[in-house]
N, C-alpha and C positions, 0 to 999 in steps of 0.2 A: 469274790476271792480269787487274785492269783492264782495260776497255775505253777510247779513246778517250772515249766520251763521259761514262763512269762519272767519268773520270780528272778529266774538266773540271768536273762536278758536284760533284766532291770541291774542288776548287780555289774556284770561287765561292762554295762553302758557306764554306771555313776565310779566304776573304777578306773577305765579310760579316762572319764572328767575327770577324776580325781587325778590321774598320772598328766594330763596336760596344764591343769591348773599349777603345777612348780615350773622352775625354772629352767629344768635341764630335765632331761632322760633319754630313754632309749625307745627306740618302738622296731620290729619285724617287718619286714619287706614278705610279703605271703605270698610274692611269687616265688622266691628263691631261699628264704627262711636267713638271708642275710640279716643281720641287724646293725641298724644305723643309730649315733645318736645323734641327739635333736638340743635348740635349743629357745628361750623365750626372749624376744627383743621387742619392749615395747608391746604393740599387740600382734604380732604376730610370730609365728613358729618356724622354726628355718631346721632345717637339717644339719647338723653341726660335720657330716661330711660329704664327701664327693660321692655323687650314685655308682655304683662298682656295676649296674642290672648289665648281665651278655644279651647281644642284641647278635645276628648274623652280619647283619651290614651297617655302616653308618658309624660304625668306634674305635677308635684306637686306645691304646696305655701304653704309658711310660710310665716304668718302674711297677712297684708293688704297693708303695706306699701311698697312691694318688688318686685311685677309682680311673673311669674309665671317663674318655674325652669322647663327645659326639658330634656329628655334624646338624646346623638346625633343627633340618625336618624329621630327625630321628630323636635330638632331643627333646620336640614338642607329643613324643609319643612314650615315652618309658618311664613316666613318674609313678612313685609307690602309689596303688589304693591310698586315696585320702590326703592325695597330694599330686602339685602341680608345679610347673615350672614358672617362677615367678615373672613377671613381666615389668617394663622398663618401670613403671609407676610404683611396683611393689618394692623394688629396690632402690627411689628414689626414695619410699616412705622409710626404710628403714635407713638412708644416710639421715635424713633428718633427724632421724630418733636418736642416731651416732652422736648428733650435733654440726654437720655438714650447713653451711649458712642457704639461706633461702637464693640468694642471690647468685649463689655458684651451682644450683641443684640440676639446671639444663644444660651446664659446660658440659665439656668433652674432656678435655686433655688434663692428666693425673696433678700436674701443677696449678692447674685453676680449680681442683675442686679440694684444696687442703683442708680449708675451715675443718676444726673437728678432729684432724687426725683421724679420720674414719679409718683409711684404711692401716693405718697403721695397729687402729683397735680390734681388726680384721684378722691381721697376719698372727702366725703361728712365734713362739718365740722364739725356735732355731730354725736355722736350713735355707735361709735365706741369706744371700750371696749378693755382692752390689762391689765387680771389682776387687776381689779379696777381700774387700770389708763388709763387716753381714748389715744386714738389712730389715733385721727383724721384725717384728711388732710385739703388743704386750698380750696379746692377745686376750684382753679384758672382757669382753662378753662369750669367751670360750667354744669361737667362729672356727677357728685354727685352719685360716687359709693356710695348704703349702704352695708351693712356690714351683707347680704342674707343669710351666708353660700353655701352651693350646702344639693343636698338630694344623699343618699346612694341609689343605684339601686338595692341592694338585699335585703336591710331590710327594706328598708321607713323609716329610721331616719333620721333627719335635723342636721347637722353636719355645725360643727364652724359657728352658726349663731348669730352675734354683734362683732364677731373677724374676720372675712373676708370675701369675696365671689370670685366665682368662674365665668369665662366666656367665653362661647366654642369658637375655631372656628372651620370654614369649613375644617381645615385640617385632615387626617388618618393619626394614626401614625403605624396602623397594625389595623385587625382584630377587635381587640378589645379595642384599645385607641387612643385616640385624644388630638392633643393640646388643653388646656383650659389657660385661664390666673388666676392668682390668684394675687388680695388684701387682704392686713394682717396687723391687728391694729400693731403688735411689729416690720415692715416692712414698710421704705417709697420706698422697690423701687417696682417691679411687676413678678410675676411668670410667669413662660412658663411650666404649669406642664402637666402631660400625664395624663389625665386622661378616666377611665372605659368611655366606652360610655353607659353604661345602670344607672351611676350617673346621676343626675339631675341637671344641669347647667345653670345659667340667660342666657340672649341674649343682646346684643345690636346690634342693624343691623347699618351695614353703609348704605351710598345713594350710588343707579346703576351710 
């Protein structure tokens, strides 16, 4: 027979299953009681916003509305308990789940990876700017990229912020660069670009 407290471990594990098996919700950052929501793509679980976690070194913000940009090695360190920073493969799996073609899934540049309108399925449906003309997306699986920019590592300037944003992953691509992804108001599909690791990058963590 169960114990008491066996009894309630049982219960909070099968009500966490139970809050991951829908579609969307919300879950507590326990380090800082922050709460994020989340969302379901396919098989796997994404964070539906930008990591806001204060770190000392390695972050910057622009604005309030945006969470905080990190430089790589800082961002392969601060994902919530029971979450990680996806890497280039995990966001490759979920352009394909978008519908991104198999054949464009290794490009680079935002115009060779249209297939899909990924990123446009991506983007948030205001606040995005392209030129005075907006730029939106439908924001159909309820991703609600804004439109952050990334921050420069050697000068501290906020770069293309209301026309895209930028977001790491866990992969090297040498030394000194890492895949990032990148949304762009004049672009519905999604970047695989290399960028500096000492740039300042959003995060969205997937679920372990």
């Amino acid at each position: 027979m169960k114990s008491k407290k066996q009894l309630f471990a049982v219960l909070v594990i099968a009500f966490i299953g139970s809050c991951f098996a829908q579609n969307s919700g919300v879950f507590t950052d326990s380090r800082d009681e922050q709460v994020y929501r989340w969302v379901r793509i396919g098989n796997q679980i994404w964070m539906a916003e930008n990591l806001n976690y204060s770190v000392r070194r390695g972050s910057a913000r622009w604005g309030n509305n945006y969470g905080l940009m990190y430089n790589w090695k800082t961002a392969k360190k601060v994902a919530p308990p029971g979450w990680h920073l996806p890497s280039d493969e995990e966001w490759q799996e979920l352009e394909l789940t978008l519908g991104i073609s198999q054949s464009e899934i290794n490009k680079t540049y935002s115009g060779d990876r249209s297939s899909g309108n990924v990123g446009y399925h991506l983007k948030s449906r205001s606040g995005w700017q392209f030129y005075m003309q907006a730029g939106n997306g439908d924001d159909k699986y309820g991703f609600t990229a804004l439109p952050g920019g990334y921050s420069h590592g050697h000068t501290g300037r906020f770069m293309y912020y209301g026309t895209a944003i930028y977001f790491w992953t866990s992969t090297a691509i040498d030394n000194q660069n890492a895949h990032a992804r990148a949304l762009e108001s004049n672009f519905n599909g999604i970047g695989r670009d290399n960028m500096q690791k000492e740039h300042g990058c959003y995060i969205r963590c997937v679920k372990d």
